[in-house]
C-alpha positions in Angstrom: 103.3 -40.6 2.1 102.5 -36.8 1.3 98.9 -37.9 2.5 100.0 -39.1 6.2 101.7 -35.8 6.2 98.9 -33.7 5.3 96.9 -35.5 7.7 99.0 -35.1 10.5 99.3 -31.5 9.4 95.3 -31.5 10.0 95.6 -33.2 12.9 97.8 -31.2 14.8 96.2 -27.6 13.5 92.6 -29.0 14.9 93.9 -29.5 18.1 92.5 -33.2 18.5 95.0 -35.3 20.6 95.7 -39.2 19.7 93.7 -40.4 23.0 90.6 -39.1 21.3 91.4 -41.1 18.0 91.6 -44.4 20.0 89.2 -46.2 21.8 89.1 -45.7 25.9 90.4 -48.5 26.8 93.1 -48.0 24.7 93.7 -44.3 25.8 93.2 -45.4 29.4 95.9 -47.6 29.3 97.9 -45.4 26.9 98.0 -42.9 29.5 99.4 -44.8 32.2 102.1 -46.5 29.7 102.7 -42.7 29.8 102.8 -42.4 33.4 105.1 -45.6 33.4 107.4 -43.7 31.1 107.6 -40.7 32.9 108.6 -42.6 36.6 111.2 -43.9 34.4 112.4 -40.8 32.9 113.1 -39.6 36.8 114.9 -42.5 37.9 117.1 -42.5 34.8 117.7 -38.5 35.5 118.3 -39.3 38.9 120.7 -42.4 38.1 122.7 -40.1 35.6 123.2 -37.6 38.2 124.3 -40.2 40.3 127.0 -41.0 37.6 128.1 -37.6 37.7 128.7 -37.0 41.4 130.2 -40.7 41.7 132.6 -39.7 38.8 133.9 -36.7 40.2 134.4 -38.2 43.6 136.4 -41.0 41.6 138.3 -38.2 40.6 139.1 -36.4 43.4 140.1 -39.6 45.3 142.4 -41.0 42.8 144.1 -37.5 42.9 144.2 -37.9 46.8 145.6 -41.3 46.6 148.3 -40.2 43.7 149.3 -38.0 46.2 149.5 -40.2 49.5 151.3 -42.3 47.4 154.2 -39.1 46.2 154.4 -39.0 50.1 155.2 -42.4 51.1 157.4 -42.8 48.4 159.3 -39.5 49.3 159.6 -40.9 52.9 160.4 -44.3 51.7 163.6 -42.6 50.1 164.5 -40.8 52.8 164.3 -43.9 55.1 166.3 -46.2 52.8 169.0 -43.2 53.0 169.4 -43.0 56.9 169.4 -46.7 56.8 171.6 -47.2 54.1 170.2 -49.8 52.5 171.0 -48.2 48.8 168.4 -50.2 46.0 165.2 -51.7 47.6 165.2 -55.4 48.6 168.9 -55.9 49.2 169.8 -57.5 51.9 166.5 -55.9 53.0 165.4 -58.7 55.8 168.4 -58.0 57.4 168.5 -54.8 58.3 164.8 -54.9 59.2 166.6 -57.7 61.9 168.4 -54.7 62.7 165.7 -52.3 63.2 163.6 -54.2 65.0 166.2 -55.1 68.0 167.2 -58.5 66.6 170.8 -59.4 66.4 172.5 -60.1 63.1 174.6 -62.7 65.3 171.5 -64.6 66.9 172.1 -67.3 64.2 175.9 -67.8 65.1 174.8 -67.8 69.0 172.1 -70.1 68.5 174.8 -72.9 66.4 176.9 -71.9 69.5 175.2 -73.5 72.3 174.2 -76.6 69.9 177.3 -77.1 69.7 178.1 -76.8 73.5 175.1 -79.2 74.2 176.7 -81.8 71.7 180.0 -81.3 73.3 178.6 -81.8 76.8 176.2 -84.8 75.6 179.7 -86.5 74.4 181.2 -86.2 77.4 
């Protein structure tokens, strides 16, 4: 072990790189194995950044959408208060009858007239 040491020690103060150690075809396709590596150093680098910016984005619209969400709910309140509807989902269909024009006595009109026709067919 103290051998490989002292021979890379040697190595590295003689200035000889490991492509001359090899044979050429080796260091010709050691060096672009290299190149390879390299390319894929950048995209990685590039994806990471990538991760970064889409992270903070995520962020920043999740704060957003928090937010809208404070909003709606705020006005949600407010609506169930000048329509008095009190606790959500009571008698909620109703009063969106109500809202919307309908007539909370379209039911009673409609068994009205059935009954009319049935009294007209029996005569």
């Amino acid at each position: 072990m103290a051998e490989v040491i002292s021979d890379l020690g040697d190595l590295i103060a003689s200035n000889i790189s490991i492509a001359d150690l090899l044979p050429e075809e080796v260091a010709n396709s050691l060096g672009s194995l290299i190149w390879i590596f390299k390319a894929v150093g950048v995209v990685v680098f590039i994806y990471i950044i990538f991760l970064i910016v889409k992270s903070i984005l995520g962020i920043r619209r999740n704060f957003m959408i928090k937010k809208t969400y404070k909003i709606v709910k705020g006005i949600d309140e407010k609506l169930d208060k000048v329509l008095h509807r009190g606790s959500r989902g009571v008698d909620r269909k109703e009063e969106h009858k109500v809202v919307k024009g309908e007539d909370k006595n379209k039911e009673k009109k409609s068994e009205d007239k059935k009954r009319k026709k049935e009294d007209e067919g029996k005569k």
